[in-house]
Structure formats: C-alpha cells, structure tokens
N, CA and C atoms as a LAMMPS dump frame, in Angstrom:
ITEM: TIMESTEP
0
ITEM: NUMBER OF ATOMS
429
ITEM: BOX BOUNDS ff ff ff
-5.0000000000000000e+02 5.0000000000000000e+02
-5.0000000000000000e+02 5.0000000000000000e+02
-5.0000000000000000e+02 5.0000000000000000e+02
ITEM: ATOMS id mol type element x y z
1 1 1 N 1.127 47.574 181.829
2 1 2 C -0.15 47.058 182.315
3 1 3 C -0.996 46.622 181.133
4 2 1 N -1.576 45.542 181.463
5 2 2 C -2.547 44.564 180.278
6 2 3 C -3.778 45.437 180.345
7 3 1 N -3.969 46.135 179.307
8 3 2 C -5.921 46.746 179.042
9 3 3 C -6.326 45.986 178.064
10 4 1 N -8.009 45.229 178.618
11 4 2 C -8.393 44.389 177.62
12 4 3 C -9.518 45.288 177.924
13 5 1 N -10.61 46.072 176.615
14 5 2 C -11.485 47.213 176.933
15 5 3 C -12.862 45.793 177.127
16 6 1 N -13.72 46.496 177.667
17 6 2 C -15.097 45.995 178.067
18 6 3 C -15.625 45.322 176.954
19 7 1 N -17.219 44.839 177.298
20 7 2 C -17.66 44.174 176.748
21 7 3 C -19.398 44.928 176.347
22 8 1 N -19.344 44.817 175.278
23 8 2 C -21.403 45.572 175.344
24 8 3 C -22.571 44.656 176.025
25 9 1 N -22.597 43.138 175.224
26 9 2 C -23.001 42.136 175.779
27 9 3 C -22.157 40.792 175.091
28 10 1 N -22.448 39.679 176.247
29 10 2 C -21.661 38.659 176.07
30 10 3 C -21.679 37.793 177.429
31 11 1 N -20.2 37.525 177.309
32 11 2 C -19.784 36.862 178.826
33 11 3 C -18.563 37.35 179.422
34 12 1 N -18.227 37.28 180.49
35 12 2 C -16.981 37.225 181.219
36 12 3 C -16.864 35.673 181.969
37 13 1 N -16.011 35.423 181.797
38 13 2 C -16.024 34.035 182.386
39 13 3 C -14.752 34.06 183.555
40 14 1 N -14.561 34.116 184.589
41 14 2 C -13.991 34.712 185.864
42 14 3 C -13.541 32.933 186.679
43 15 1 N -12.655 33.264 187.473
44 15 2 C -12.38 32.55 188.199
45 15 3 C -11.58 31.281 187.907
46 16 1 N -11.251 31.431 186.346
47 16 2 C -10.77 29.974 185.908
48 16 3 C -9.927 29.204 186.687
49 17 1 N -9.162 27.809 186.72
50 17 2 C -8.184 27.433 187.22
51 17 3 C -7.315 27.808 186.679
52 18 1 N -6.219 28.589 186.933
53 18 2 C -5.052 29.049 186.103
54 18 3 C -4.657 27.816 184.663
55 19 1 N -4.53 28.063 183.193
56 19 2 C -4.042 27.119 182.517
57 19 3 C -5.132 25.953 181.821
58 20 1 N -6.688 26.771 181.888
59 20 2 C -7.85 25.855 181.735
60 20 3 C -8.301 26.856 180.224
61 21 1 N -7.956 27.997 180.613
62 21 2 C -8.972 28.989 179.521
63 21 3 C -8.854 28.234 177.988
64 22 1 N -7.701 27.385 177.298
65 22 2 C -7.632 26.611 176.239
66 22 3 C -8.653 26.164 175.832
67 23 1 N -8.619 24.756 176.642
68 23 2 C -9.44 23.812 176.982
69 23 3 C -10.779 23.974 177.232
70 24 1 N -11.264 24.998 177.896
71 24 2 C -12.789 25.876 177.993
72 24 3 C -13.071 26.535 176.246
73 25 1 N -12.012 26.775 175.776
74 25 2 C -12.097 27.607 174.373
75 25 3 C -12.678 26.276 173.658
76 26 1 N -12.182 25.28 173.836
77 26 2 C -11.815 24.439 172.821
78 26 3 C -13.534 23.53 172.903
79 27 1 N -14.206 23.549 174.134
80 27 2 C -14.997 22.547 174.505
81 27 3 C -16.117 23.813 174.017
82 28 1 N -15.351 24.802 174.271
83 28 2 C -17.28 25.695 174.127
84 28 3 C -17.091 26.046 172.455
85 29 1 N -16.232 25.821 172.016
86 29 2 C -16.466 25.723 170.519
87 29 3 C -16.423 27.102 169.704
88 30 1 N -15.426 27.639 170.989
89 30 2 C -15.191 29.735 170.301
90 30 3 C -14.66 29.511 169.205
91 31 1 N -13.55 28.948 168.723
92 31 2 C -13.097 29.049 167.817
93 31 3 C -13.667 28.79 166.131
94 32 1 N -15.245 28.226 166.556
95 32 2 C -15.847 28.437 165.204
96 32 3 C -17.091 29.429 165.432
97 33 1 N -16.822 30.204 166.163
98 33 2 C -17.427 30.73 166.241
99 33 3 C -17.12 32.791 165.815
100 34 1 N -17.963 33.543 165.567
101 34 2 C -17.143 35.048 164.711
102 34 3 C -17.311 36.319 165.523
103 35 1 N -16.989 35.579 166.584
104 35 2 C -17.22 36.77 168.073
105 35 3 C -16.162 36.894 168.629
106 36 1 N -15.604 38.63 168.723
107 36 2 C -14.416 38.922 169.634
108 36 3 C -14.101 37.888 171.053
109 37 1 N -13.317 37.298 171.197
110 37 2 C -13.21 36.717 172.208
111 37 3 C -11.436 36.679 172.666
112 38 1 N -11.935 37.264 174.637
113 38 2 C -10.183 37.06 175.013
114 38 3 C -9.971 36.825 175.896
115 39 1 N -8.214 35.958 176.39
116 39 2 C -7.805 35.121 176.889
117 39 3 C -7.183 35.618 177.867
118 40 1 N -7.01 35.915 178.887
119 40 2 C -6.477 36.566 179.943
120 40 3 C -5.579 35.079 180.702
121 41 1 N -4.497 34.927 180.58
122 41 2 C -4.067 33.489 181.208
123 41 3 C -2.953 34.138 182.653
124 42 1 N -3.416 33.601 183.547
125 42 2 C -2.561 33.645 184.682
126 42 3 C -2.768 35.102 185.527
127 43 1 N -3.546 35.912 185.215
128 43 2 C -3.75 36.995 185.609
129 43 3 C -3.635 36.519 187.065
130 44 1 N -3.499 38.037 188.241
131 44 2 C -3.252 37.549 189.476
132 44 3 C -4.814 37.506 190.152
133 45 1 N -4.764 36.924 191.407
134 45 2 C -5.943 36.966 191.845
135 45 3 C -5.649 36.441 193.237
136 46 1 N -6.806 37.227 194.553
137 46 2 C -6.005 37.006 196.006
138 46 3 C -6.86 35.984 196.301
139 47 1 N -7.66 35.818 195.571
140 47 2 C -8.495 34.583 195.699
141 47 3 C -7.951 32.718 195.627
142 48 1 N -7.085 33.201 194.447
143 48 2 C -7.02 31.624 193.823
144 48 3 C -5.04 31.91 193.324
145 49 1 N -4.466 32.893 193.477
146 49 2 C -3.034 33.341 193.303
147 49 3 C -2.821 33.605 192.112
148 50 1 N -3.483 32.697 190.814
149 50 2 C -3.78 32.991 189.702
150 50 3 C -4.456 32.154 188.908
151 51 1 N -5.086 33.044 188.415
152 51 2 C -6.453 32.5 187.361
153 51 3 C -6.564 33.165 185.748
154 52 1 N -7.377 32.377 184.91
155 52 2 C -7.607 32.829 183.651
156 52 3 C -9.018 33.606 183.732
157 53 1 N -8.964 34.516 182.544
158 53 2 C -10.024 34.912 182.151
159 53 3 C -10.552 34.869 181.233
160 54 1 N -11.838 34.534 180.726
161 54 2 C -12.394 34.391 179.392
162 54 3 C -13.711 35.39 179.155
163 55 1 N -13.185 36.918 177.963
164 55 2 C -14.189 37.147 178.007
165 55 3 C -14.88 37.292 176.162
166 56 1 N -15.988 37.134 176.152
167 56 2 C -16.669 37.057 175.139
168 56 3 C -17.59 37.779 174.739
169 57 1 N -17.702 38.781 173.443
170 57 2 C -18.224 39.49 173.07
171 57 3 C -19.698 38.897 171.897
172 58 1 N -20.882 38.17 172.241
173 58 2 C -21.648 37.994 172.224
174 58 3 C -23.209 38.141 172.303
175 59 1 N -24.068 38.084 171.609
176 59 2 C -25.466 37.891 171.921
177 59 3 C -25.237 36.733 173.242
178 60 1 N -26.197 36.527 174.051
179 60 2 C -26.037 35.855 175.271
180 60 3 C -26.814 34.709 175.169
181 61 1 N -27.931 34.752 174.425
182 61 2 C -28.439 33.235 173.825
183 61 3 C -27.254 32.097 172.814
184 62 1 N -26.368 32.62 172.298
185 62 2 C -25.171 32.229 171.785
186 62 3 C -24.281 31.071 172.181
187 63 1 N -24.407 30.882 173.529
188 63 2 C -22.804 30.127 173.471
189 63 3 C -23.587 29.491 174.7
190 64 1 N -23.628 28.099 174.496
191 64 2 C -24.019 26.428 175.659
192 64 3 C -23.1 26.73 176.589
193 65 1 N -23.501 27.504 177.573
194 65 2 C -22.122 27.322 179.013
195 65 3 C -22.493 25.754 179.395
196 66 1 N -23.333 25.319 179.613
197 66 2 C -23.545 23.788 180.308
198 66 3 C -22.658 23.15 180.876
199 67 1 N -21.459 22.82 179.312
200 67 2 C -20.231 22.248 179.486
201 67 3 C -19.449 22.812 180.809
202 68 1 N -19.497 24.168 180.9
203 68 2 C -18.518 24.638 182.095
204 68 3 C -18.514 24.426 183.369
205 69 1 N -19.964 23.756 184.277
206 69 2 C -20.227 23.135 185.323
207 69 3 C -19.152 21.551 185.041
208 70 1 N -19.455 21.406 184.384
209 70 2 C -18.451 19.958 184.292
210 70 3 C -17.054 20.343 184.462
211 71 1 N -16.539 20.568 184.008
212 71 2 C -14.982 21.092 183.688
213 71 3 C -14.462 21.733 184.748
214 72 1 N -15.445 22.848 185.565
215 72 2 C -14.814 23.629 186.238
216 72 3 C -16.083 24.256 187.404
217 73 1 N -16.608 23.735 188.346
218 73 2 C -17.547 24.361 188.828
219 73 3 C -17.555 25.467 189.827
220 74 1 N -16.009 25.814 189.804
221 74 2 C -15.715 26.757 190.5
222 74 3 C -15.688 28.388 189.478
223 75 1 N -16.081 28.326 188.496
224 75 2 C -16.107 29.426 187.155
225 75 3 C -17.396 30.247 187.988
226 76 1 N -17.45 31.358 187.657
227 76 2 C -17.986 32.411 187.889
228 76 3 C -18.476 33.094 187.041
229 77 1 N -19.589 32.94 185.843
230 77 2 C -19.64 33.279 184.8
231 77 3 C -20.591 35.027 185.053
232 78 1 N -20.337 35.703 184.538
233 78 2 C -21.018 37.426 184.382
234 78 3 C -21.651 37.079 182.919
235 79 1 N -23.232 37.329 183.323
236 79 2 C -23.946 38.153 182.283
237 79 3 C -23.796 39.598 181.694
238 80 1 N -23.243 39.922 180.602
239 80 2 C -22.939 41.575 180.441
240 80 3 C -23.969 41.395 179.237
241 81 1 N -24.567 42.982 179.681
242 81 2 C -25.557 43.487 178.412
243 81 3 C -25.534 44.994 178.754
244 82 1 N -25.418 45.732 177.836
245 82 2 C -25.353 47.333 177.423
246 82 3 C -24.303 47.765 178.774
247 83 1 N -23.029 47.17 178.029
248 83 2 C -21.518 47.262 179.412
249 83 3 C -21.69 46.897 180.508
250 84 1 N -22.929 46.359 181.099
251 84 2 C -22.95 45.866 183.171
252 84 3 C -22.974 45.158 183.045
253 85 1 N -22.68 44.626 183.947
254 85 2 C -23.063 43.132 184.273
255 85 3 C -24.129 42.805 185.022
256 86 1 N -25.219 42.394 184.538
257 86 2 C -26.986 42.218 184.758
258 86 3 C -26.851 40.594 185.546
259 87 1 N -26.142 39.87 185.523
260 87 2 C -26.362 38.554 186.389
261 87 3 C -25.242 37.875 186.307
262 88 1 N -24.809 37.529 187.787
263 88 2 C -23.76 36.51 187.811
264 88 3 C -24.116 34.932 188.645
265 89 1 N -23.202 34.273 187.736
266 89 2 C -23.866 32.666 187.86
267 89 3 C -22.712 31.739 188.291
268 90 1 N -22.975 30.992 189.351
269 90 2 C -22.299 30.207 189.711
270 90 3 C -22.662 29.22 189.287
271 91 1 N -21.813 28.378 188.796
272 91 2 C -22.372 26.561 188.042
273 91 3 C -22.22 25.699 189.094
274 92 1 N -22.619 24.607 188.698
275 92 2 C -22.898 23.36 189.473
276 92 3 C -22.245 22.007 188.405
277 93 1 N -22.496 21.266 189.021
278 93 2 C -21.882 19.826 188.138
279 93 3 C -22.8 19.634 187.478
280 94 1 N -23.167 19.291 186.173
281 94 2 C -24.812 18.745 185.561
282 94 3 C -25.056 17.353 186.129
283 95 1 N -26.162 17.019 185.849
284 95 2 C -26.698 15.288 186.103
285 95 3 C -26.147 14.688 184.933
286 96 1 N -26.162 15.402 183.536
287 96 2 C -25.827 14.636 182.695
288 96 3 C -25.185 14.993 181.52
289 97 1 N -24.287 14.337 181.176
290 97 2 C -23.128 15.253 179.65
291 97 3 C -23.291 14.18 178.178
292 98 1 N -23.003 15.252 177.167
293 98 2 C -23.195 14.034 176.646
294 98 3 C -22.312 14.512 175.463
295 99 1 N -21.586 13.749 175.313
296 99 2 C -20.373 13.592 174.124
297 99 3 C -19.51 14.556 174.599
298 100 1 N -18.744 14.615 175.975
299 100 2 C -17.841 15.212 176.497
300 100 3 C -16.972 14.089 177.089
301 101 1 N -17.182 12.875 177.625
302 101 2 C -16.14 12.129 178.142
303 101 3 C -16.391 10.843 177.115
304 102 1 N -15.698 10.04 176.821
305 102 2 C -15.629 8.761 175.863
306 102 3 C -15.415 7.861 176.903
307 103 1 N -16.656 6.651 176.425
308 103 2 C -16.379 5.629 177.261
309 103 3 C -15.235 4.618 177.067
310 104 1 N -14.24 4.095 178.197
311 104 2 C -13.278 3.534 177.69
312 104 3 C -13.36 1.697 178.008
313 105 1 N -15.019 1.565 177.909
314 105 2 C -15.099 0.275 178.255
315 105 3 C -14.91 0.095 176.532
316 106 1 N -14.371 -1.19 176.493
317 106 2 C -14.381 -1.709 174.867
318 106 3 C -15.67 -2.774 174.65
319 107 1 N -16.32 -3.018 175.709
320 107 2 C -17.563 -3.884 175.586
321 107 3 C -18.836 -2.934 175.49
322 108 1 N -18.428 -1.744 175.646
323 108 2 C -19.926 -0.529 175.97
324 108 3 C -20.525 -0.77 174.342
325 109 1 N -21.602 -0.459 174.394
326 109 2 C -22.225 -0.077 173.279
327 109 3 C -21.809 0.631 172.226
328 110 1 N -21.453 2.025 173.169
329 110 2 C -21.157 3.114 172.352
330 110 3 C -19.38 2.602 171.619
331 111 1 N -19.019 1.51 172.201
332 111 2 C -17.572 1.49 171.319
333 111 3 C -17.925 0.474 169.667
334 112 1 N -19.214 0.155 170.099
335 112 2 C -19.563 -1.272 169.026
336 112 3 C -20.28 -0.078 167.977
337 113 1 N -21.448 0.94 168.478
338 113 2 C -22.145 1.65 167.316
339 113 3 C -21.697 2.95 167.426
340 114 1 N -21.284 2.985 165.658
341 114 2 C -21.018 4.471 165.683
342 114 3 C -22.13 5.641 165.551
343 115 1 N -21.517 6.885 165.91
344 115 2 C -22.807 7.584 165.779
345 115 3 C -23.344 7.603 167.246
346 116 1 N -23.339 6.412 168.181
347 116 2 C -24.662 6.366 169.232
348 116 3 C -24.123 7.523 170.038
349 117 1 N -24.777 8.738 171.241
350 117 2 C -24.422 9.63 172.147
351 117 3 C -23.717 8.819 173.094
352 118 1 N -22.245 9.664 173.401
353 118 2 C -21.604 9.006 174.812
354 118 3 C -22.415 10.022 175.899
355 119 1 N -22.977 8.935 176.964
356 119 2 C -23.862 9.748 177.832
357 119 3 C -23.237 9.422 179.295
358 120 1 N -23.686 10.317 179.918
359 120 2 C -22.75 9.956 181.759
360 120 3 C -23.631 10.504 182.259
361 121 1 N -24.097 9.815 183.402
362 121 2 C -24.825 10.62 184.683
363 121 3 C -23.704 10.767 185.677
364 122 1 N -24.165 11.655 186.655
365 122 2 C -23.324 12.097 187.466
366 122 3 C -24.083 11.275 188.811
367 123 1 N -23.402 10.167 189.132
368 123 2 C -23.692 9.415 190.776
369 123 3 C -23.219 9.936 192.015
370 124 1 N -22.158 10.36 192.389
371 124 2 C -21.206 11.103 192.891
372 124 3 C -21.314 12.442 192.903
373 125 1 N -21.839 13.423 193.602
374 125 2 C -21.503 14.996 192.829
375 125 3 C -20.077 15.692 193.801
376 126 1 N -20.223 14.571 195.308
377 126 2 C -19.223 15.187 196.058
378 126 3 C -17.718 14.613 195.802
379 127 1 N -17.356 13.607 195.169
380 127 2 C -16.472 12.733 194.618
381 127 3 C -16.52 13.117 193.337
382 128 1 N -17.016 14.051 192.632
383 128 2 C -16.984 13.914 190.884
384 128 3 C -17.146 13.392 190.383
385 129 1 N -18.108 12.028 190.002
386 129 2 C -18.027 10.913 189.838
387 129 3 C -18.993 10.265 188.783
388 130 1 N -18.996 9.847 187.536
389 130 2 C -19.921 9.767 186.366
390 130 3 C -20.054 8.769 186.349
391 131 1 N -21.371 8.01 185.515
392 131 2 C -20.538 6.736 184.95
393 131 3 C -21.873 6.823 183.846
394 132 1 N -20.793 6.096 182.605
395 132 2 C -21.467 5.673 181.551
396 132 3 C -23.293 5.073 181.559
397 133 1 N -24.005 5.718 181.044
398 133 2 C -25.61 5.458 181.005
399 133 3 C -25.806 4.288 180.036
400 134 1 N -24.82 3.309 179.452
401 134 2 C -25.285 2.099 179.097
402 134 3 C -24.122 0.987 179.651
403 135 1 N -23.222 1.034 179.899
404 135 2 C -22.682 -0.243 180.755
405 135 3 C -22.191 0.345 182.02
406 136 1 N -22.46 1.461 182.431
407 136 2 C -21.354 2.044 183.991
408 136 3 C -20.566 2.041 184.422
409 137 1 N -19.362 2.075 183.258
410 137 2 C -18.241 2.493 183.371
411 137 3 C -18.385 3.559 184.361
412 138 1 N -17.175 3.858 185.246
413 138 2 C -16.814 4.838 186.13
414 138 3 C -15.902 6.157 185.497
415 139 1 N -16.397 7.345 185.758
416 139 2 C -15.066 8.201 185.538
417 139 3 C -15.063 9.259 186.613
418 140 1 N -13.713 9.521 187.157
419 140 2 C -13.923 10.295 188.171
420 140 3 C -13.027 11.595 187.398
421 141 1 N -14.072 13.218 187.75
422 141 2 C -12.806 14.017 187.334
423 141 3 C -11.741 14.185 187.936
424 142 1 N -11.025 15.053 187.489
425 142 2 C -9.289 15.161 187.585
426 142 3 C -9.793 16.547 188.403
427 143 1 N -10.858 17.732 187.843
428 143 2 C -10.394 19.125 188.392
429 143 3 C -10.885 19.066 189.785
C-alpha cells in the first residue's frame, strides 16, 4: 500500500483526469519551485475509475492555481493549513488566459511582435471555446 504522509499547509489538488498531474506540474511551474511536492498518478477512484493526485506542501499565497480552471475544471482543489483542510474549491473556466495557448494565426499580431501577451477570452464556456483578443482566432479545448 502507497503512504504519502499529510500536509501542514499547502494544497491537495484532487480529482485530476487520470495522466494530467505532469502537465498541471509543468504549467503551475512546481518544478522551480523548493516545496515538497507529490504525484499520485492513477490512483483508484469510484468517482472517475482513476485519477491523479497533486499534493503540495506550501505557504498558500504561493502557487497561481488560475491556470487549473483552464486545463481542468473538474479539479477539486483543498486548502490545508495546520493538517485540515480549511476550504475546498471548485474551479471554473477563467474569462481570460494569458500566455497559456499560442496563437496559430500567422497574420495575428502576436506572431509579428515579440514579447507582446498571447491573450484569449473565453466566448464559449459551454463548448470550451477561446479566441485570440487581437485577431479571433478560435481554440476549442481538448479536456
């Protein structure tokens, strides 16, 4: 049996899509970061058959969840402080991301100046559905 011991304060990040916890590592930027952090991949669950877990040993002002409404709005994130868990948060899609999807128009702005923010509003929230905030390119997510 897998024992991964608790957390004092931080996050638990619950509910992943099985095979996402990487990709969540990679976008929330743990890896430059100098906080215990662990990967629970495929664990079982009667909910979803199997899911990842991400938990993080943190100050809680620390780490931009933002990104994780985009990616995955089915995540279940736990507030932990002095071992409980004091608040749990369900995400939503944001209105707006910015330097998470690249626009793949070659006429957009952002492909002519470097440097400028790739920005997306969200038009669509029931379709997933973004589009670029200077020419409107379309992107629909995948999750």
């Amino acid at each position: 049996m897998l024992n991964i011991s608790g957390i004092h304060e931080g996050y638990v990040l619950d509910h992943i899509k099985a095979g996402m916890s990487m990709e969540i590592y990679k976008y929330l930027k743990l890896g430059e970061m100098d906080w215990p952090v662990a990967i629970i991949k495929n664990a079982k669950s009667n909910k979803m058959g199997k899911k990842d877990i991400i938990k993080i040993e943190c100050p809680v002002e620390k780490v931009d969840l933002d990104i994780l409404g985009f990616l995955d709005d089915k995540i279940t994130v736990n507030i932990i402080k002095d071992d409980a868990i004091v608040e749990k948060k369900r995400l939503h899609l944001p209105e707006k991301v910015t330097n998470v999807i690249q626009c793949k128009n070659p006429r957009c702005i952002t492909s002519i100046e470097q440097g400028l923010n790739q920005v997306f509003i969200l038009t669509d929230p029931e379709k997933k559905v973004y589009r670029c905030k200077y020419c409107e390119e379309q992107r629909k997510l995948r999750f």
